[in-house]
ROLO-704381 format. One line per 5 residues: number of its first residue (from 0); their letters; for each residue x, y, z of N, C-alpha, C. Coordinates in Angstrom, 3 decimals, always signed. Last residue first. Example, Ala and Ser with C-alpha at 12.3 -4.5 7.8 and 13.67 -1.06 7.14 Angstrom:
BEGIN
1> SA> +12.850,-2.250,+7.080,+13.670,-1.060,+7.140,+12.900,+0.030,+7.870 ~ +13.190,-5.690,+7.800,+12.300,-4.500,+7.800,+13.200,-3.300,+7.800
This chain:
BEGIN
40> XXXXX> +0.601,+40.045,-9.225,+1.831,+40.688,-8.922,+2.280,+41.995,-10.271 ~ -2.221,+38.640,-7.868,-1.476,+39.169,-9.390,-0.522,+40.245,-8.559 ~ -3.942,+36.743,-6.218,-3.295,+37.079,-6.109,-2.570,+37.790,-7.568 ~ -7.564,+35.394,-6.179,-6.512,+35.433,-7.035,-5.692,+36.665,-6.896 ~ -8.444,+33.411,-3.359,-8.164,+34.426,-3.804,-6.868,+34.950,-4.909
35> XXXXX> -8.026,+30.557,-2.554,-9.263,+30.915,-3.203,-9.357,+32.510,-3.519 ~ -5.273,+28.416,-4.275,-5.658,+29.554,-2.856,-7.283,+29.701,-3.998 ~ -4.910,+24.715,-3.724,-5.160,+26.481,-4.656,-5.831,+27.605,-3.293 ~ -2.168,+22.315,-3.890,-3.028,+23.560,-3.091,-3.216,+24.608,-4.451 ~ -2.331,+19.382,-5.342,-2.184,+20.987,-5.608,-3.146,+21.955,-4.644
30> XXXXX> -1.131,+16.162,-5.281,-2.403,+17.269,-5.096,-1.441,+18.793,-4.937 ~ -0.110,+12.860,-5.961,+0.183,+14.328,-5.875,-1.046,+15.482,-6.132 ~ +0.973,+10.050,-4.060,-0.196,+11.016,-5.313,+0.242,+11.818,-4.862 ~ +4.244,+8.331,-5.408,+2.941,+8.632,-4.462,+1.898,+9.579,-5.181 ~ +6.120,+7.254,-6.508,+4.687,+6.437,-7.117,+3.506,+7.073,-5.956
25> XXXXX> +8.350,+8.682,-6.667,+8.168,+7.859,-5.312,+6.952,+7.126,-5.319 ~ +8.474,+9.195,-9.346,+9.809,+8.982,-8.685,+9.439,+7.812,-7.448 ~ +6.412,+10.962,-9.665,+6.526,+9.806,-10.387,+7.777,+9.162,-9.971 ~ +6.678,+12.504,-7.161,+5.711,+12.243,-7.782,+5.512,+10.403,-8.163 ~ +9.065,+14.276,-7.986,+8.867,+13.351,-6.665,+7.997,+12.170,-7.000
20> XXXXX> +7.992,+15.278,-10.346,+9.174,+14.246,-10.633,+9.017,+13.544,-9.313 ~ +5.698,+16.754,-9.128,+5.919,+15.655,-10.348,+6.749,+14.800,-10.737 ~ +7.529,+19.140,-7.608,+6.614,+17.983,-7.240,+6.034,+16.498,-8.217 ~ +8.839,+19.610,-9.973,+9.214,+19.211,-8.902,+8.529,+18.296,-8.198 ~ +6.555,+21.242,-11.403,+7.643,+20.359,-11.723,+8.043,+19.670,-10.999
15> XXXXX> +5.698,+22.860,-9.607,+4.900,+22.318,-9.861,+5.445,+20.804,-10.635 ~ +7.626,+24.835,-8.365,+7.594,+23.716,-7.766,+6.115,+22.565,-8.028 ~ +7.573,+26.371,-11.324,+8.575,+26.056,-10.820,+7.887,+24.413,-9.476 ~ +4.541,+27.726,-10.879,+5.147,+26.550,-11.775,+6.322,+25.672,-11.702 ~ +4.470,+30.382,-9.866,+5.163,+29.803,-11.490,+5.639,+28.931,-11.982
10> XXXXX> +3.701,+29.012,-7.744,+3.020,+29.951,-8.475,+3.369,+30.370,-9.860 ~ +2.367,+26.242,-6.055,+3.607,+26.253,-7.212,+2.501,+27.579,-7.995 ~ +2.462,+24.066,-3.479,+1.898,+25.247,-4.361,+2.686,+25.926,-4.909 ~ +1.523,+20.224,-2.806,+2.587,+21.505,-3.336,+1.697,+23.124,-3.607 ~ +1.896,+17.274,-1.189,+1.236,+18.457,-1.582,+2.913,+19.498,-2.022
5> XXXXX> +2.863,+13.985,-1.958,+2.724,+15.264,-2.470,+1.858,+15.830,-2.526 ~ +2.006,+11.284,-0.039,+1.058,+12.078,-0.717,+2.256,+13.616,-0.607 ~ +2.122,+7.756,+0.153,+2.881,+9.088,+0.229,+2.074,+9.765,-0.469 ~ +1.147,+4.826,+0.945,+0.551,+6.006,+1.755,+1.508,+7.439,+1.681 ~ +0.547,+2.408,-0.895,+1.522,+3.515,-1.159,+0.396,+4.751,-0.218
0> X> +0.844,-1.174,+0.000,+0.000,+0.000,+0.000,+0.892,+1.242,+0.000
């Protein structure tokens, strides 16, 4: 039984990658925090 779970929040993406290679690397699931307010810089 695979009990690893990637969370991540990735605003450019950068640790959106990352987390994906862990990901597929460690066969765990991977979920995405979202904020509920859209932030713009």
């Amino acid at each position: 039984m695979n009990n690893i779970l990637i969370v991540y929040y990735s605003l450019f993406h950068n640790t959106a990658n990352l987390a994906l290679e862990i990901a597929v690397q460690t066969g765990g699931t991977l979920r995405e925090l979202i904020h509920d307010t859209n932030y713009s810089f």
